[in-house]
C-alpha positions in Angstrom: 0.0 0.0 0.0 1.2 3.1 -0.9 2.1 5.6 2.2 -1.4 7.4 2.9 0.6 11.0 3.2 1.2 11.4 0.0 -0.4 13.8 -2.1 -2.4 12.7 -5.3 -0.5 15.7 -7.4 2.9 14.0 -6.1 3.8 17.5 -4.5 5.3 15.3 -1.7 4.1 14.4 2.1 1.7 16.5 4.2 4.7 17.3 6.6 6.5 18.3 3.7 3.6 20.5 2.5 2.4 22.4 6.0 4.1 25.1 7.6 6.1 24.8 10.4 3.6 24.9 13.5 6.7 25.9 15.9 6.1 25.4 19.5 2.6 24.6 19.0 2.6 21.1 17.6 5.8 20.0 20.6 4.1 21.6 23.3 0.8 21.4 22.9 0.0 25.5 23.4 -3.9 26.3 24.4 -5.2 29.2 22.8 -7.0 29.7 26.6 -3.9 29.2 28.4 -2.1 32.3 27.3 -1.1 34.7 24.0 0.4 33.2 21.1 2.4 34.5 18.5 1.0 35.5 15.6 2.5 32.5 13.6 1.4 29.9 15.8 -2.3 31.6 15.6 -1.9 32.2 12.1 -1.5 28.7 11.4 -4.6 27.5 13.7 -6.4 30.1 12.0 -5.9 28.0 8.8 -6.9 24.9 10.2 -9.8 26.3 11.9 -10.8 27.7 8.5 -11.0 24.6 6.8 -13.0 23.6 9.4 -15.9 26.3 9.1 -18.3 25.2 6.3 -20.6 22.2 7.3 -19.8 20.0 4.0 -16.0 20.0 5.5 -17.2 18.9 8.8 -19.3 16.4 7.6 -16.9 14.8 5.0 -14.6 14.8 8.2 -17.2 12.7 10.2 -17.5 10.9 7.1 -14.0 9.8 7.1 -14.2 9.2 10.7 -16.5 7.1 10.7 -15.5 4.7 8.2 -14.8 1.2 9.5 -11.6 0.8 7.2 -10.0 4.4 8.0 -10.4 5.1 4.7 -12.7 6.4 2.3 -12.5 6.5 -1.7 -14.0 10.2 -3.4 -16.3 8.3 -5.2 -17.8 7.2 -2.3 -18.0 10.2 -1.0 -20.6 12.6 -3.6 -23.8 10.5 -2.7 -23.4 11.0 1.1 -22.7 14.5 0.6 -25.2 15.6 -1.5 -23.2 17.6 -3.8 -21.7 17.5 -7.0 -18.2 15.9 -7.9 -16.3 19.1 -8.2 -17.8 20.4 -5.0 -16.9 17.5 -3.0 -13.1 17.3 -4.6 -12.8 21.2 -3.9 -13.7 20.7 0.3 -11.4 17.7 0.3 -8.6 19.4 -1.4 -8.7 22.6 1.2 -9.6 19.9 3.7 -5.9 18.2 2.5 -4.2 21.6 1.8 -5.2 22.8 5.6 -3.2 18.8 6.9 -6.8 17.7 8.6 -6.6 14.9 5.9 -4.1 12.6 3.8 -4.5 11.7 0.0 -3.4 8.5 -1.6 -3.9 7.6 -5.2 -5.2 4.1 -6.4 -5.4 4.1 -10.0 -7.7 7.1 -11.0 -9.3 7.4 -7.6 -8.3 9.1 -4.6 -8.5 7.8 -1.1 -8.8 10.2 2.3 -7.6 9.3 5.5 -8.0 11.5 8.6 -4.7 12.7 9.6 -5.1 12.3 13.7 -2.0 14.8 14.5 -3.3 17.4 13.0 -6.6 17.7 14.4 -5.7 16.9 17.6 -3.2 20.0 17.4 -6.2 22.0 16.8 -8.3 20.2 19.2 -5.5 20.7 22.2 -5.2 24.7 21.1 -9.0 25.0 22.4 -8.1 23.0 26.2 -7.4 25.2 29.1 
């Protein structure tokens, strides 16, 4: 199986891709425990925005809740409710903001919730 980070344009890994979340990803930094830099809070922002349309969230739940891990885009548009190109667009800002992994398999992509990465975001709102 081919590694799940890697991005279906071959751009390289999501680590490779994402901006370096400084102190934040090692540390664990709360939002409600004290001021952050602007570049630490830049790059939650961009997380955060990924996360603010309701077709994002429920593609991640989606994803979540598939018993494999994994699910394929074409599996995706019926749940959804939209149209192909609407439902590749979410999951490519979903990718593009690290919430997800993208692995090719022939023409088809396959999504993968990418659990470091959401758990950063899901630390920087603990006290």
């Amino acid at each position: 199986m081919a590694d799940p980070s890697t991005f279906v344009n071959g751009w390289g890994t999501v680590p490779d891709m994402l901006p370096d979340v400084g102190p934040l990803a090692c540390c664990g930094a709360s939002v409600l425990a004290g001021a952050l830099d602007e570049g630490d809070a830049e790059q939650l922002a961009h997380g955060f925005r990924a996360l603010a349309d309701p077709a994002r969230i429920r593609l991640l739940s989606i994803i979540a809740a598939s018993p494999t891990g994994e699910v394929c885009a074409c599996d995706l548009v019926e749940p959804l409710g939209r149209a192909q190109p609407t439902v590749s667009h979410h999951l490519s800002l979903l990718v593009e903001a690290g919430l997800l992994t993208r692995t090719k398999r022939g023409r088809w992509a396959w999504y993968r919730i990418a659990p470091d990465r959401i758990e950063l975001l899901r630390g920087a709102l603990a006290r």
